[in-house]
LUMGUPA-376320 format. One record per atom (N, C-alpha, C): x, y, z; residue in three letters. Coordinates in steps of 0.1 Angstrom, whole numbers, plus 2048, in hexadecimal, padded with zeros to 3 digits. Each point is the difference from the previous one (the first is absolute). Example, Ala and Ser with C-alpha at 12.3 -4.5 7.8 and 13.67 -1.06 7.14 Angstrom:
8847C784EALA7F780C800ALA80980C800ALA7FC80B7F9SER80980B800SER7F880B808SER
END
This chain:
8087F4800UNK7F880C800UNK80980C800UNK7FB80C7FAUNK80D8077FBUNK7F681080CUNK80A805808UNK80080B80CUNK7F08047FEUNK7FC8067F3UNK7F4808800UNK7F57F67FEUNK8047F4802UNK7F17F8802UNK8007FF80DUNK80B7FE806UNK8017FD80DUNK7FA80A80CUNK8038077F9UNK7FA812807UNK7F17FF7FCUNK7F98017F9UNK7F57FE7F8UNK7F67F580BUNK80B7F17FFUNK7F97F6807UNK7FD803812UNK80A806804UNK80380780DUNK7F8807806UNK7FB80C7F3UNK7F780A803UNK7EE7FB801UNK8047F67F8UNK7F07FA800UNK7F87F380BUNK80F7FF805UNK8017F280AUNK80880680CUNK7FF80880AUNK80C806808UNK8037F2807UNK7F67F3803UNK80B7F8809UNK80B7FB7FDUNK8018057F1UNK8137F87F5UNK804809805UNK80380B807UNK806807807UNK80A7FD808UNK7FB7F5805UNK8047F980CUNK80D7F67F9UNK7FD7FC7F4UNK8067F47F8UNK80E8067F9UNK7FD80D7FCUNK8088097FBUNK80A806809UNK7FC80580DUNK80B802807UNK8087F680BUNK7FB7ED800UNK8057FB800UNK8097FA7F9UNK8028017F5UNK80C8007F4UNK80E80A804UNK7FC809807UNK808808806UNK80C7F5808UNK7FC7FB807UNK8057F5807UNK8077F57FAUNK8028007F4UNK8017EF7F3UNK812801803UNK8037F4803UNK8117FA7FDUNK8048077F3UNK7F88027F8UNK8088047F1UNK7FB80D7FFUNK80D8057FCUNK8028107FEUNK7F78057F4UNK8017F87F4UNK7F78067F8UNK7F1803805UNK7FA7F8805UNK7F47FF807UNK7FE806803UNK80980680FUNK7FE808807UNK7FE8127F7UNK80C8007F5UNK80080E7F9UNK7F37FE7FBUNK7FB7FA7F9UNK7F37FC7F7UNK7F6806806UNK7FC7FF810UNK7F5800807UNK80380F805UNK80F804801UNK80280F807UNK7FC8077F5UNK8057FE7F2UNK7FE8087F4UNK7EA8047FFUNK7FD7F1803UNK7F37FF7FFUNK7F680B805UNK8057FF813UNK7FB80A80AUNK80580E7F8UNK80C8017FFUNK7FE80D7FDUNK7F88047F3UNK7FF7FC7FBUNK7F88037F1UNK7F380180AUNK7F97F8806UNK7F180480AUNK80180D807UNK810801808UNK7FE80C805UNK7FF80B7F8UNK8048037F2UNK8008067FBUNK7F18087FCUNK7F87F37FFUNK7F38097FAUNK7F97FE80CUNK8007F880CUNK7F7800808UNK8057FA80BUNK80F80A80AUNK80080080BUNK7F97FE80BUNK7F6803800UNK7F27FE80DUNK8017F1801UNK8007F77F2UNK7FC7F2807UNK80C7F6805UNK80B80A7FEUNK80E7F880BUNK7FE80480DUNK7FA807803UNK801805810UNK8007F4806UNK7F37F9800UNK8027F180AUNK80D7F6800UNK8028027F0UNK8107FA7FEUNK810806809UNK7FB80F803UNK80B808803UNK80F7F3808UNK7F87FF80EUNK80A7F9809UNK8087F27F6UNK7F97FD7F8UNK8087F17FAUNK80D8097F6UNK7F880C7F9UNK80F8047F8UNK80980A805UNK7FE80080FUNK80880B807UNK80D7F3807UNK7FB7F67FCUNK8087F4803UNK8098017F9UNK8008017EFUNK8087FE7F9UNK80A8087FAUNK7FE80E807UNK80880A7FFUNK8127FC803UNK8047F7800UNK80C7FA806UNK8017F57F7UNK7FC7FB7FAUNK8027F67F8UNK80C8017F8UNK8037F37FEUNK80E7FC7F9UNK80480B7EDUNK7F47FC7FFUNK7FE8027EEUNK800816801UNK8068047FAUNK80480F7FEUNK7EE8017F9UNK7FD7F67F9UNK7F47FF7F3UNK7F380380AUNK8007F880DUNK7F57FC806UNK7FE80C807UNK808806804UNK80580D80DUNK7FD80C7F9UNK8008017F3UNK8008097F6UNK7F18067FDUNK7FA7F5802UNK7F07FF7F7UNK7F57FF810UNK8077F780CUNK7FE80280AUNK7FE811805UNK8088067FDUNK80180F809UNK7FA8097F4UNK7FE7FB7F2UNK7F98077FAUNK7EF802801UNK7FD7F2807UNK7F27FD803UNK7FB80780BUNK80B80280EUNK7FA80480BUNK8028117FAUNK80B8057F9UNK7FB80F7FFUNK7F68027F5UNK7FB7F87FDUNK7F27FF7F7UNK7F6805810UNK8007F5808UNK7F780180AUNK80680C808UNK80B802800UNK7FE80F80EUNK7FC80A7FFUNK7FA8077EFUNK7FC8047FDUNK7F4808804UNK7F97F2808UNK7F37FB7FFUNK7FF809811UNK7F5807803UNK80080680BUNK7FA7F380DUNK7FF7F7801UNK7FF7F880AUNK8077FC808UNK7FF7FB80CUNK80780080CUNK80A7F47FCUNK7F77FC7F7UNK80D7EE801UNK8058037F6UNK80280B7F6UNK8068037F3UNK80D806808UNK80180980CUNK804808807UNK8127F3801UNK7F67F8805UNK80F7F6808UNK8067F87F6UNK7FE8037F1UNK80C7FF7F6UNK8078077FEUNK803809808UNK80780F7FDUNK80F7FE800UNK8067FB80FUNK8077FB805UNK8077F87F5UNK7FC7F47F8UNK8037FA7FAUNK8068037F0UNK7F880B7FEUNK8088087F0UNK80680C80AUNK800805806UNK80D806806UNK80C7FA801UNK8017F0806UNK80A7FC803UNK8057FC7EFUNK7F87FC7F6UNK8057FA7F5UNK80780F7FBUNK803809802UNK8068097FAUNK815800807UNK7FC7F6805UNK80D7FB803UNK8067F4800UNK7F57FE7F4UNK8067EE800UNK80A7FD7F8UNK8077F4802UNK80E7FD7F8UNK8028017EDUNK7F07FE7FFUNK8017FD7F1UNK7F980F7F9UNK8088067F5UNK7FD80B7FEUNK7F18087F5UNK7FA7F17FFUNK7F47FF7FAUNK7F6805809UNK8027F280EUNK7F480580AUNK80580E804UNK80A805801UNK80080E809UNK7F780B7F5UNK8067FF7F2UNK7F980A7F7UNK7F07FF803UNK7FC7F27FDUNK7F07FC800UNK7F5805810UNK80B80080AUNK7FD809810UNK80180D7FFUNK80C8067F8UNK7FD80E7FFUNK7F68027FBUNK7FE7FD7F7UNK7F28057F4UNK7F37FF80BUNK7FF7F3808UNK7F5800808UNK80080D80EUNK80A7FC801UNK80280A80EUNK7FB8137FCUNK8048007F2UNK80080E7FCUNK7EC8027FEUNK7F97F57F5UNK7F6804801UNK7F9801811UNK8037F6803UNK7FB802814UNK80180E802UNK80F8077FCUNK80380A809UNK7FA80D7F9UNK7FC7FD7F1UNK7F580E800UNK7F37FC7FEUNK7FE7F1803UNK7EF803800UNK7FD802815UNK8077FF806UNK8017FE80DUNK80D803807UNK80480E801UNK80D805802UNK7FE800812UNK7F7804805UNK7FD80480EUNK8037F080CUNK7FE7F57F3UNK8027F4807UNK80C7FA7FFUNK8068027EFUNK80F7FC802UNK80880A80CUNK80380F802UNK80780280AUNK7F980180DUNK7F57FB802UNK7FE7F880EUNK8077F1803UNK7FF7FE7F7UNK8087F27FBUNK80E7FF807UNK8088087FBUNK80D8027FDUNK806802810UNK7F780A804UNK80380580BUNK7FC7F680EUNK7F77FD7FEUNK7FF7F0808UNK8097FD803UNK80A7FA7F6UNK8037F97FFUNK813803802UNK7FB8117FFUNK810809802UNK80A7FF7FDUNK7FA7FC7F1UNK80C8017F5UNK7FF80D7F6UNK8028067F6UNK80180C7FAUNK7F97FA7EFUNK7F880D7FDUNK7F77F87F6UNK80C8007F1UNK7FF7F5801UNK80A7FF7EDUNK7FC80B7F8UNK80E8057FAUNK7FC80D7F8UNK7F67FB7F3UNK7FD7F47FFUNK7FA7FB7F0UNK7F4805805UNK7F97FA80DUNK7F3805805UNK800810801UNK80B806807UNK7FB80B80DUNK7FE80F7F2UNK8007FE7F3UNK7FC8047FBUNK7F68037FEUNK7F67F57FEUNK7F18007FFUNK7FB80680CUNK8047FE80DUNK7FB80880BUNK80480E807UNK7F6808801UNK7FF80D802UNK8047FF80CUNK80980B807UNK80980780DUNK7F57FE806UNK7F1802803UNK7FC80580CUNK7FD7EE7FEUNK7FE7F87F9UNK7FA7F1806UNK80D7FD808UNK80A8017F9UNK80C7F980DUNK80080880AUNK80280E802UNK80080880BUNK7F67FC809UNK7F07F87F9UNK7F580080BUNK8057F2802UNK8047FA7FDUNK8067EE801UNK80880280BUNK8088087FEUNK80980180EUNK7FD80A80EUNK7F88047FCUNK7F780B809UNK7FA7F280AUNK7F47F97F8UNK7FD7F8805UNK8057F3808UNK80A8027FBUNK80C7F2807UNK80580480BUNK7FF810802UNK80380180AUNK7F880380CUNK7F97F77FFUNK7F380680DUNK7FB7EF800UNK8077F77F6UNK7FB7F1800UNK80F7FB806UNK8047EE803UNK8087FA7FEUNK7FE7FB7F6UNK80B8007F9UNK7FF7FB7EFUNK7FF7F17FFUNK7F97F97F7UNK8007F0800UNK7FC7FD7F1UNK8097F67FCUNK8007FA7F3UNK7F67F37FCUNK7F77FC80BUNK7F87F67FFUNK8067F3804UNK80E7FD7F9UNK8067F5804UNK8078037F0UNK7FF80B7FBUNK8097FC7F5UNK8118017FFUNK8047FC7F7UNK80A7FC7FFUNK8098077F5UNK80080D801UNK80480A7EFUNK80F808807UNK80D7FD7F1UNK80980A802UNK7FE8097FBUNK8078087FFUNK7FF80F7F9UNK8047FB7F1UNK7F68057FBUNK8048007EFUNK80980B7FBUNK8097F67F8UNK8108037FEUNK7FE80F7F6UNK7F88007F7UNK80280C7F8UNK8047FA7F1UNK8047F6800UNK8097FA7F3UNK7F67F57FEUNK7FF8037F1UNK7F87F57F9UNK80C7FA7F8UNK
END
C-alpha cells in the first residue's frame, strides 16, 4: 500500500491508527521509516488525529534511524502547532531535535520550531525560560521583546519547571 492510501485508510478507520504507530516499534528499519514517513504525511494534512498517538511518537524521537527521527519530529511540529494542551507537551521534543546529531533532523526542528515560534511566540519564550536556557537566535527572531520580557517577568514571581523535560540549548548551527 503506497503512504497516501495508508493515510486515506487511517483517516477513514482511525483504529489503524493504532497499527500504524505500532510499526513504529518493527526490528527492521525500513518499516520503521515507512510508518514514520507515513504519520508524517497524516500529520501534515490532519494533525488533530495524531493527538491520541502523541505519547507513542514522542517515544521515537531517539530512534536509531536519522530517517525515522527526521519525519518523527516533523509530525509532532505538525502537532504543536495545534493550540491543545497535549499538542503543548511535543514542544520539548522539536526543541531538543534542533540539536540532534544528524543534520537533517536539526534542519527539519528548526523549520518546526520557527513555525511554533511565530504562530505562538508568547509560549516558545515561556518555554525557554522555564526551562532557563536563552531562546536560539533561529526562533528569538520571530518573537517580539515584550513576549520574552513578559516570559521572564513572569518567571520571576514563578519557580521555573520543565514538566520533566529533557532539552539542551539549541546549538544555533544547522
Amino acid at each position: 500500500m503506497q503512504t497516501p492510501d495508508v493515510v486515506k485508510t487511517v483517516l477513514k478507520h482511525p483504529r489503524r491508527l493504532k497499527e500504524l504507530t505500532d510499526m513504529l516499534g518493527d526490528i527492521d528499519v525500513s518499516m520503521r521509516g515507512r510508518a514514520a514517513a507515513t504519520l508524517a504525511r497524516l500529520a501534515e494534512s490532519h494533525p488533530e488525529s495524531l493527538i491520541e498517538a502523541m505519547p507513542q511518537l514522542r517515544e521515537y524521537v531517539r530512534d536509531d534511524s536519522d530517517y525515522v527521527r527526521w519525519h518523527i519530529i516533523y509530525a509532532l511540529g505538525e502537532m504543536c502547532t495545534l493550540v491543545s494542551e497535549q499538542a503543548r507537551e511535543c514542544r520539548a521534543d522539536v526543541f531538543a531535535g534542533m540539536d540532534d546529531s544528524s543534520r537533517i533532523v536539526r534542519m527539519i526542528a528548526v523549520k518546526a520550531a520557527s513555525r511554533l515560534a511565530k504562530n505562538h511566540p508568547d509560549d516558545v519564550a515561556a518555554f525557554f525560560h522555564d526551562i532557563q536556557r536563552p531562546i536560539p537566535p533561529e526562533l528569538a527572531k520571530f518573537i517580539p521583546k515584550e513576549s520574552a520580557a513578559q516570559a521572564a517577568a513572569d518567571g520571576s514571581r514563578e519557580k521555573p519547571h520543565n514538566g520533566g523535560a529533557n532539552v539542551s540549548a539549541a546549538s544555533g548551527t544547522v
